[in-house]
N, C-alpha and C positions, 0 to 999 in steps of 0.2 A: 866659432866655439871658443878658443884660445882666448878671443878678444872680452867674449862676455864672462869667461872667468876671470878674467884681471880684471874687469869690470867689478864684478861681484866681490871679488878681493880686497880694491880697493874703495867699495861703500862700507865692506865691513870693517875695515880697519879705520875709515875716519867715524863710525857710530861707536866702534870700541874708542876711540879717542877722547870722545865728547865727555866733557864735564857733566857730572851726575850735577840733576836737579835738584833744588830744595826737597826734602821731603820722599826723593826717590831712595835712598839709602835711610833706616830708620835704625837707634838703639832699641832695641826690643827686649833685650835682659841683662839685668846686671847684679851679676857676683861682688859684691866689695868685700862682705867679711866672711870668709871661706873655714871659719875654724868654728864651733867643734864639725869636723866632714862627718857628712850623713850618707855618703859614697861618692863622691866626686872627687878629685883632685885638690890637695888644700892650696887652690892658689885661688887669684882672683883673674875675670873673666868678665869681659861683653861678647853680646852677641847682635849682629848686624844681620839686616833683611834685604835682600833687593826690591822694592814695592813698583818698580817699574817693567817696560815691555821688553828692555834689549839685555843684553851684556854689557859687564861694567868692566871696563879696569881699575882694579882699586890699587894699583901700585901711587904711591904718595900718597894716599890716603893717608889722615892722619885721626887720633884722638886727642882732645887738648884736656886737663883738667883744673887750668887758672892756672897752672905753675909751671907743668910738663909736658911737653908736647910728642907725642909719639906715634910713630909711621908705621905705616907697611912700604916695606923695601922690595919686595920682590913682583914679579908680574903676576897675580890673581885675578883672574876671568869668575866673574860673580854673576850666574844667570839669572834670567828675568824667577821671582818668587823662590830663590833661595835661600840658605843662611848660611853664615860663618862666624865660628868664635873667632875673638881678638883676645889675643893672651901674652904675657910675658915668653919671653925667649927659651927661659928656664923651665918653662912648663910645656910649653909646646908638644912634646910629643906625647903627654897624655893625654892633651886634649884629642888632638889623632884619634884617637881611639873612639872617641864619642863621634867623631864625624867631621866634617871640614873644617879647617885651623888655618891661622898664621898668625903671627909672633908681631906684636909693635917693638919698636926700635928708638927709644926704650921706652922702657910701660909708666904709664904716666899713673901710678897708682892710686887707686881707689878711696874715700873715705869713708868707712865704717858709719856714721851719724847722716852722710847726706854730701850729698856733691853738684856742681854743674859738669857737665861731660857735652863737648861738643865735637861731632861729628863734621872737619873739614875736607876739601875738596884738593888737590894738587897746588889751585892756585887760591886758598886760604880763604875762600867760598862758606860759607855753613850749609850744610845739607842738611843737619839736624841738631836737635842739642833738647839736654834732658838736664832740670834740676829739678834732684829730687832730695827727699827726706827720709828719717826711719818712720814716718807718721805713713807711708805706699807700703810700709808691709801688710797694715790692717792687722798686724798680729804681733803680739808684743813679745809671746815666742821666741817667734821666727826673728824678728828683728835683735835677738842675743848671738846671732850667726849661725852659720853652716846652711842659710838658704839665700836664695835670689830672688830677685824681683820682678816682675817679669809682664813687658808691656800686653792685655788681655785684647786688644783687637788693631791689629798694625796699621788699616785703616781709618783709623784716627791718631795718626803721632802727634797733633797738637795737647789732643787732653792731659793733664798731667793727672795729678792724684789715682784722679777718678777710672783711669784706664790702665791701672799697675797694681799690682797685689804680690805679695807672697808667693812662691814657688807649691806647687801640692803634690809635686814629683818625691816618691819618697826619700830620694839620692839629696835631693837639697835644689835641684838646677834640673833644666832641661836643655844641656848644649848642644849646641846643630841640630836639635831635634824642633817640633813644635813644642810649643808652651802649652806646660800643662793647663791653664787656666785660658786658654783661647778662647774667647767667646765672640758676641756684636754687642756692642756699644753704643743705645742713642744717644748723639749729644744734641742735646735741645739749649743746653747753657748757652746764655748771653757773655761776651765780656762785663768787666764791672773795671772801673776806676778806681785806683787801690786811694795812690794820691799824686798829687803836682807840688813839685817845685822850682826854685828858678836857682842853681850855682852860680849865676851872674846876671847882669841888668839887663842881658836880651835875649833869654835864653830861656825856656818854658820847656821840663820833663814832664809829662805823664808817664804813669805805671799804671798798666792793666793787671788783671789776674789771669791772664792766658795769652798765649801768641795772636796776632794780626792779622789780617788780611786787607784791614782796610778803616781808616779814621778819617767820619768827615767833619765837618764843622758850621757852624751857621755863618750868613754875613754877620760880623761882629761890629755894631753900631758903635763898641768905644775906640776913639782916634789912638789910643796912644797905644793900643794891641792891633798891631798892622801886621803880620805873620811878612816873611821873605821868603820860608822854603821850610820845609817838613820831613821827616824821613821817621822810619819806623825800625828799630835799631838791630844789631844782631848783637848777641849769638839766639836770645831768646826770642826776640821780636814780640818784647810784649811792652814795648816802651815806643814814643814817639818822644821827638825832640823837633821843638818849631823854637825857628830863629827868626826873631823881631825887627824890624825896620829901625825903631829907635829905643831906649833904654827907656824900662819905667824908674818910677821913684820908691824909694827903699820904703816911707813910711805910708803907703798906700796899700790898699786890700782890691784882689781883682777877682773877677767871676767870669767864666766862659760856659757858655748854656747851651746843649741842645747837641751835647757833642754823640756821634752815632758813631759804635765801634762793631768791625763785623769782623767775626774768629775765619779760622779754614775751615769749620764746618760751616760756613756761610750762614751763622745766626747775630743777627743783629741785633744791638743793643738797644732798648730805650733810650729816649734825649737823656743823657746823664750830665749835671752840673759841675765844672771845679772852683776849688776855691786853691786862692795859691799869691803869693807878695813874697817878694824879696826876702833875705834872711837879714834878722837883726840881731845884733850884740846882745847877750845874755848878761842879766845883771843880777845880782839878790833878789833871792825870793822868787826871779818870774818863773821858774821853776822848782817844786817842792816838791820832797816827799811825802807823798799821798796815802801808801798802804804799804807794809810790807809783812811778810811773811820768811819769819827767822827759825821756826820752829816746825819743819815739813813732819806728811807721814811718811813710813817706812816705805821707801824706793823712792823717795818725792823728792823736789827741789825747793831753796830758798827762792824767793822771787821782790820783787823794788817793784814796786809802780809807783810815777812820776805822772804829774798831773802839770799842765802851762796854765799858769793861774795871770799869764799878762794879754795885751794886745797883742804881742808882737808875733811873728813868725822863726822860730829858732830851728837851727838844726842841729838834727841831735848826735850827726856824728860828730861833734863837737863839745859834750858832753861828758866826762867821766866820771864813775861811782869809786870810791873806797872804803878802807875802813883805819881806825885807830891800832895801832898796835900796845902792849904792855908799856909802852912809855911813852904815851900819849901821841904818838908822832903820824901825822898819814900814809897809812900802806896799804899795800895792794891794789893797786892803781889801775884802773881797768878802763876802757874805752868801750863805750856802752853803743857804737855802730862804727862800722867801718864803712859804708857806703851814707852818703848823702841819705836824709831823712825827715822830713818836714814835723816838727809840733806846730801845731795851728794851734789858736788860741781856745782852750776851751780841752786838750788832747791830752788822751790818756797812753801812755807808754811804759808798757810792760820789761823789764829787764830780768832775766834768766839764763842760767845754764842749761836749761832741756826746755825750750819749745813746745816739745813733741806733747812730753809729760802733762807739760801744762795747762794744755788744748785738750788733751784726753782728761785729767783730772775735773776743767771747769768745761765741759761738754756742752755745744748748741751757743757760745759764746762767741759773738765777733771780737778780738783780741789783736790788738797791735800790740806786736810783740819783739824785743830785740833780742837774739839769742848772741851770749856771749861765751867765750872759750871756758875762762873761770871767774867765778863770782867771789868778791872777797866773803873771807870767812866773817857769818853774822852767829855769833855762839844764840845756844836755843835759852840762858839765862838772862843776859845783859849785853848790850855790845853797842857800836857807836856806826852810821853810817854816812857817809860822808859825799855829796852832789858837787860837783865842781868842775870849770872852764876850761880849755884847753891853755889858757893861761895859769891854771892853777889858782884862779878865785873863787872862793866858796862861795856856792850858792845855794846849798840847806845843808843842814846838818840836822841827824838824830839821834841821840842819845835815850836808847830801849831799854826797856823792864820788862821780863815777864811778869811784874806786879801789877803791870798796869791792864793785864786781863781782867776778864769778868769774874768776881772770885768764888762764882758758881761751877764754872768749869772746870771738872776735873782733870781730863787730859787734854791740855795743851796743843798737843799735836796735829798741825795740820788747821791750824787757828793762825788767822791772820787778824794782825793790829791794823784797826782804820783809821784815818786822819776824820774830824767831825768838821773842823770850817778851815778850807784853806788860808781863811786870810788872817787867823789866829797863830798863837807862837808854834812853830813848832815842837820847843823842847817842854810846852804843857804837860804834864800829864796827864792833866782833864780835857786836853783835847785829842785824847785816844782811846779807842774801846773795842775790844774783840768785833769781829765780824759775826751779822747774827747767823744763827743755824740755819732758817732758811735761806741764806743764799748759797749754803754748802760752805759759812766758815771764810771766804774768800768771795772779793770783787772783783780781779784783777783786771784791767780792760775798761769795767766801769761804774757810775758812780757807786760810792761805799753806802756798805748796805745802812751803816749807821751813822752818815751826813748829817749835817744840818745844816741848812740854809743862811749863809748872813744876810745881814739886815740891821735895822737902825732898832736901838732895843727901845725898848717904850718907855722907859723908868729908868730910874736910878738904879734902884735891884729889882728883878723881876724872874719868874720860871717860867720856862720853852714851853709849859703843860701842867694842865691841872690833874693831867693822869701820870702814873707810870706805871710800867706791866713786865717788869726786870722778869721773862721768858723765854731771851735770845731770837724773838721772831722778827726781830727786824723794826716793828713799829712799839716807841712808846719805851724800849727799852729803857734806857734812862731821862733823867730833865737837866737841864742845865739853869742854874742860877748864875743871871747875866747880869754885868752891874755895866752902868754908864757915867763916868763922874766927871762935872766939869772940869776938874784940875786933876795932876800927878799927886803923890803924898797921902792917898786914902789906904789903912788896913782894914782885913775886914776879918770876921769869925764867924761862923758858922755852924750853929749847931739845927739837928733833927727831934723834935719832941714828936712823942708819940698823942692822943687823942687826952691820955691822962695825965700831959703836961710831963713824963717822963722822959728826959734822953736820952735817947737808943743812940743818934749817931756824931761822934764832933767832928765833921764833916772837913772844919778847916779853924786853924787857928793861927791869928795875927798872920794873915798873909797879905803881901807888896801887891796892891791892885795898879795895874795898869790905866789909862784913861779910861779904855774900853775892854774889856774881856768875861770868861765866866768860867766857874766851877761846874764840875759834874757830879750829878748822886746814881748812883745805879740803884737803889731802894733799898741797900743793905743796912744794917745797924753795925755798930760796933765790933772788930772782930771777923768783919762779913760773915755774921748773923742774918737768919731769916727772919724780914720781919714779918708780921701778921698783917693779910689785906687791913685797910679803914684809912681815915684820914689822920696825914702829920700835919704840923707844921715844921716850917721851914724859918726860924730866925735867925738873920743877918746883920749883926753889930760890928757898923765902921767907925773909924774915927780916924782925922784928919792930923796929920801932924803940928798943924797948928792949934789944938784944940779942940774943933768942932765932931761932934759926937751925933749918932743917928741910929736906929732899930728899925729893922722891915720885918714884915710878917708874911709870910707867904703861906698857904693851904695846897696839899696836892693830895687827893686822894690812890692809894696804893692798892693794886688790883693784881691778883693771883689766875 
């Protein structure tokens, strides 16, 4: 008898030894902004699950949160479907009160807006790890503080967003206790491919939108993508890294097909495609600004969008926005990603100070989006913004109006300025124009609602359209008169006559044409005056500085 309890004594003490599995220890609620207290404790707080069969010792146990890293010091026996809050030292004995507690050493505090938090093991293992946003409150409330967030079925700690909500406990929290929002959870979601890139010549990241389980691949027919070894990363494990046999070439484009990705709830992905080369040197212009929005509504944010108008592959944490200050000089100098981030060619990237906002404001919108600490200040009048290298070479510059809105629109606010052809000048005027109303005032993410297509123009001076329908709807709004001149040294002038030979609009006078470019009419007359549907003409008088002199006559009819 003696023999079989020291037996039994010592299986249970090498199962309490054993390093917790992935997955077996879970964060399931998190306190980050604890003030205004709706009855809890004003401090901040996680709470951990045991989701497995046995007894845990959670001593070394640690939380990491990028910066801090903090333990449990003491021995804690954590039974199979328990909980326990993890709390600062200083708090500790209130949580007590709510039900089982212990204190990290020292508390790797929380951020308020959205955090990674990973759950390690003694020997610096991940067992779990959660990043999350204020966009998991689902309630925009609740996410001004004094509530938690709180994982809804602990049987899926892979799900992020989708498996986290707002606390419904009327205290703000539910510590040691069950979650109020407990519920089942199907998850039927596939992995998806966010995107790929390479930080050096043999080195291929992928980024999923959720954790791993498992990534396969086809045989890959091209010789010079030979994989050597693949691993699926922590803390998240929503990324793999495959290392190459031999190095590709910088100015080459590559493609991997058929790639199958299966989550922990063991759903498989369709063959999804990547596209993904080397990072090249950023020069003028390959990247521009596309869209911006200087002028939010009330609670909203400024936001950039940046459009790669080259071949190349850039990345963008190497990128930074500013702006001019009172004496022309560049300030505010901000780095538009701190982590490694591929523009592909043809890519749209979003820059902001609230994410969150701006997903919620432009709804049902896929948005690549970079959230930054602080955005330079873009006043809602005039202001200047400024795109530039981590060398500090500029690579667009814009110098805004609010003149250059639709001068139909009475409030402003919450109206975004779109770029019409990226491979026009930027600091045009006429190559910018309110965003229309049907897209909600804003593109961000993608193409501008009021684009136009380049292309070789047909004539000397010519209009985009024989209509235009100045109604904000997106199509038709305004026309662009295009000119095309064999040589530099043409001005040109521009007036609007109405049907009785009257002119309503001097559209432009003795202006520096470029070889190729064009003016915009939004339909207005003079003053921005309403004009009356029918048809105008459009007359356009250049003349060359050497002398030679020319009249074009254009017809558009105008429709209400």
């Amino acid at each position: 008898m003696k023999w079989m309890i020291v037996m039994c004594c010592l299986l249970f003490q090498s199962a309490f030894a054993q390093e917790p599995e992935r997955y077996e220890l879970v964060i399931q609620e998190i306190f980050a902004d604890p003030t205004p207290s709706r009855g809890l404790p004003p401090a901040e707080y996680i709470e951990i699950r045991n989701r497995g069969n046995r007894i845990i010792n959670l001593k070394n146990i640690a939380l990491y949160n990028g910066s801090t890293t903090g333990r449990i010091n003491a021995t804690v026996a954590l039974k199979p479907d328990s909980l326990l809050v993890l709390c600062p030292s200083a708090s500790l004995s209130q949580f007590l009160l709510f039900g089982p507690a212990t204190a990290l050493t020292p508390w790797p505090s929380l951020n308020n807006e959205g955090d990674t938090l990973v759950l390690l093991s003694s020997a610096g293992n991940v067992i779990h790890s959660v990043k999350w946003d204020k966009l998991w409150y689902g309630n925009e409330l609740k996410e001004e503080g004094g509530w938690s967030i709180e994982m809804m079925d602990h049987r899926r700690p892979c799900i992020g967003k989708e498996n986290w909500t707002a606390s419904m406990d009327p205290r703000g929290g539910t510590p040691s206790a069950t979650n109020s929002t407990a519920t089942t959870i199907t998850d039927t979601a596939s992995p998806k491919l966010l995107y790929t890139y390479m930080p050096d010549s043999i080195s291929i990241h992928m980024v999923f939108s959720e954790p791993l389980s498992n990534v396969s691949f086809p045989q890959n027919t091209n010789a010079e993508l030979i994989p050597k070894y693949s691993v699926i990363m922590p803390p998240l494990f929503n990324s793999m890294v495959i290392s190459m046999q031999h190095a590709v070439k910088e100015e080459k484009r590559y493609v991997i097909s058929g790639i199958i990705a299966a989550d922990c709830s063991n759903n498989n992905s369709p063959p999804m495609e990547s596209r993904f080369g080397r990072y090249s040197a950023v020069k003028p212009r390959d990247i521009i600004i596309n869209e911006i929005l200087f002028n939010p509504p009330a609670g909203g944010f400024d936001y950039l969008e940046l459009f790669n108008r080259s071949d190349k592959v850039i990345d963008a944490s190497g990128l930074f926005i500013a702006n001019r200050n009172s004496g022309g000089r560049i300030s505010s100098i901000q780095n538009i990603c701190s982590r490694s981030y591929p523009l592909m060619p043809g890519d749209f990237l979003v820059v902001t100070e609230n994410p969150a906002w701006l997903k919620r404001q432009y709804q049902g919108r896929e948005i690549n989006c970079a959230g930054i600490f602080s955005m330079p200040s873009f006043p809602d009048d005039h202001g200047t913004v400024i795109l530039m290298d981590d060398k500090g070479l500029i690579t667009d510059e814009l110098s805004y109006d609010e003149k250059w809105h639709f001068p139909f629109i009475s409030n402003r606010e919450g109206v975004s300025l779109e770029r019409i052809r990226p491979d026009a000048d930027t600091q045009d005027p006429y190559n910018w124009h309110s965003a229309s109303t049907s897209s909600g005032y804003g593109t961000p993410g993608q193409f501008n609602s009021q684009s136009f297509p380049s292309g070789v123009i047909a004539g000397p001076v010519t209009i985009s359209s024989p209509l235009i329908s100045p109604d904000m709807d997106g199509r038709d709004d305004y026309i662009l008169v295009e000119y095309s001149f064999p040589e530099p040294g043409y001005i040109a002038s521009i007036t609007i006559f109405d049907g009785n030979g009257v002119p309503v609009n001097n559209l432009v006078q003795n202006a520096l044409c470029g070889i190729k470019g064009h003016f915009r009419w939004d339909g207005m007359g003079n003053d921005n005056n309403s004009l009356r549907r029918g048809n105008y003409i459009i007359v356009t008088d250049v003349f060359h500085i050497d002398g030679k002199t020319k009249r074009y006559k254009n017809t558009v009819g105008l429709v209400r």
